[in-house]
C-alpha positions as CSV (number, residue, x, y, z in Angstrom):
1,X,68.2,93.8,89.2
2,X,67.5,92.2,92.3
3,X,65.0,89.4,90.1
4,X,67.8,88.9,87.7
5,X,70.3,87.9,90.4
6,X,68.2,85.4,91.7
7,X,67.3,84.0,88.8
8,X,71.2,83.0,87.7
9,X,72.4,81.6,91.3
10,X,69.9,79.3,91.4
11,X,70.2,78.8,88.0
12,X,74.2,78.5,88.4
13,X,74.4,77.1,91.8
14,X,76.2,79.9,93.2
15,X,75.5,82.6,95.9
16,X,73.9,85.8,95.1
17,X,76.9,87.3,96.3
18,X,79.4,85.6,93.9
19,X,76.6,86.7,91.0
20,X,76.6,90.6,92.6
21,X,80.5,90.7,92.2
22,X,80.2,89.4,88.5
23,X,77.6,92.3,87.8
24,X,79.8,95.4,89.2
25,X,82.5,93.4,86.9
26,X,80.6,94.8,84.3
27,X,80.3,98.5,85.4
28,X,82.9,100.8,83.4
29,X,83.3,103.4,86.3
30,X,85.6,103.5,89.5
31,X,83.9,100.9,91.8
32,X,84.4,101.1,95.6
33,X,83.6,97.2,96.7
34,X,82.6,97.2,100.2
35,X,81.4,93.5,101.3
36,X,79.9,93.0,105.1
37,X,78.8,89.2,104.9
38,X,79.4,87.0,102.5
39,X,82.8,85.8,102.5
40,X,82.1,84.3,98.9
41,X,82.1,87.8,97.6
42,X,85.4,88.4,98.4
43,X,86.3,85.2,96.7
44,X,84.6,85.7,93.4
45,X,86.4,89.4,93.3
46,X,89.8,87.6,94.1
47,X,89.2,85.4,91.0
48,X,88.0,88.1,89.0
49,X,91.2,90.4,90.1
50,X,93.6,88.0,88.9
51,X,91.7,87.1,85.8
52,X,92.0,91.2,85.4
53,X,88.4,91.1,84.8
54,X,88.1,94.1,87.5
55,X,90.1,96.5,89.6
56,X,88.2,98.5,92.3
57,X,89.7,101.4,93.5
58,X,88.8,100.5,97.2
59,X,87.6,97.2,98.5
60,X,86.0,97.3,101.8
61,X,86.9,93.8,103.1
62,X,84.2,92.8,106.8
63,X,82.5,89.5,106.5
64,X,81.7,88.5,109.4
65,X,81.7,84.5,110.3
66,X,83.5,81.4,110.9
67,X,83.7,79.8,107.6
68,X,85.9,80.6,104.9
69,X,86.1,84.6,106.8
70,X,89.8,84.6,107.7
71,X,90.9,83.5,104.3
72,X,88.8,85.5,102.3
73,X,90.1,88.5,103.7
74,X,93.8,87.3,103.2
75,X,92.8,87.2,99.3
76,X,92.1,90.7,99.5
77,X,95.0,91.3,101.7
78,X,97.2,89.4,98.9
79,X,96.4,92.4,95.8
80,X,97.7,95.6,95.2
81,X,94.7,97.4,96.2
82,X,93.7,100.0,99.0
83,X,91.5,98.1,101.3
84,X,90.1,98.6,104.5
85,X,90.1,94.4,106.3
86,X,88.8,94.2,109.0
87,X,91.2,91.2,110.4
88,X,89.9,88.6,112.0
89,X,86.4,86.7,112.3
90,X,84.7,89.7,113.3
91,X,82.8,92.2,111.4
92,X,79.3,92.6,109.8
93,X,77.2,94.7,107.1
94,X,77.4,97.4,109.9
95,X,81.1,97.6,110.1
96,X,81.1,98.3,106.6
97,X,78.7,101.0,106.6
98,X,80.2,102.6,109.3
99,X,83.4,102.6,107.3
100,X,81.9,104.1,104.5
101,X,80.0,106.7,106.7
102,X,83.3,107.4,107.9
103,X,85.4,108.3,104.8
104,X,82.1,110.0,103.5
105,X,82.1,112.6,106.1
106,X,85.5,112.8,105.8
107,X,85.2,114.2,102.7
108,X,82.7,116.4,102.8
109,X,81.5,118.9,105.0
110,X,78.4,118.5,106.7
C-alpha cells in the first residue's frame, strides 16, 4: 500500500497525505480519520466532504505546525461532523494517539 502511495504523489505532485485521504475515500465501512501532521490531509478530506465523496464518523483534527495548521482545522471545524480539533498550532501524531487511546479505553474495559 505504502509502495502505491508513493508512487502517485510523485507521480501527481501531491503529498502522501492528500493520496492517504483519497484511499480511505474508497473504503465502504465507518472510517474514524485521525490526522497528527499533515495539515494537507485535513484539506484533501475537506474537499472530498463537500464533494460528498466521503463522510467519517469521527475526524480526529491535530496537525501540528505553522503553515496552513490553523485553517485546516477551521475546515474541519466548518462540517457537520464529530471531531475532536485540537485548536490552535499545537498538536502532533502523539496527540492524536493519545486521543484515540483515550476513547479506546473508554470503551472497553481493560
Amino acid at each position: 500500500m505504502l509502495e502505491k502511495v508513493l508512487k502517485c504523489n510523485k507521480k501527481r505532485g501531491i503529498t502522501r497525505a492528500q493520496v492517504a485521504v483519497e484511499k480511505a475515500a474508497k473504503i465502504e465501512k465507518p472510517l474514524i480519520i485521525a490526522v497528527g501532521n499533515a495539515p494537507t490531509a485535513l484539506i484533501k478530506l475537506d474537499e472530498l466532504m463537500k464533494e460528498n465523496k466521503i463522510k467519517p464518523e469521527l475526524i480526529i483534527a491535530c496537525p501540528v505546525g505553522f503553515v496552513n495548521v490553523v485553517e485546516s482545522k477551521e475546515l474541519i471545524l466548518n462540517h457537520n461532523i464529530a471531531s475532536i480539533v485540537a485548536k490552535g498550532r499545537k498538536g502532533g501524531s502523539n496527540v492524536a494517539a493519545a486521543i484515540i487511546n483515550a476513547m479506546l479505553y473508554q470503551a472497553f474495559e481493560r
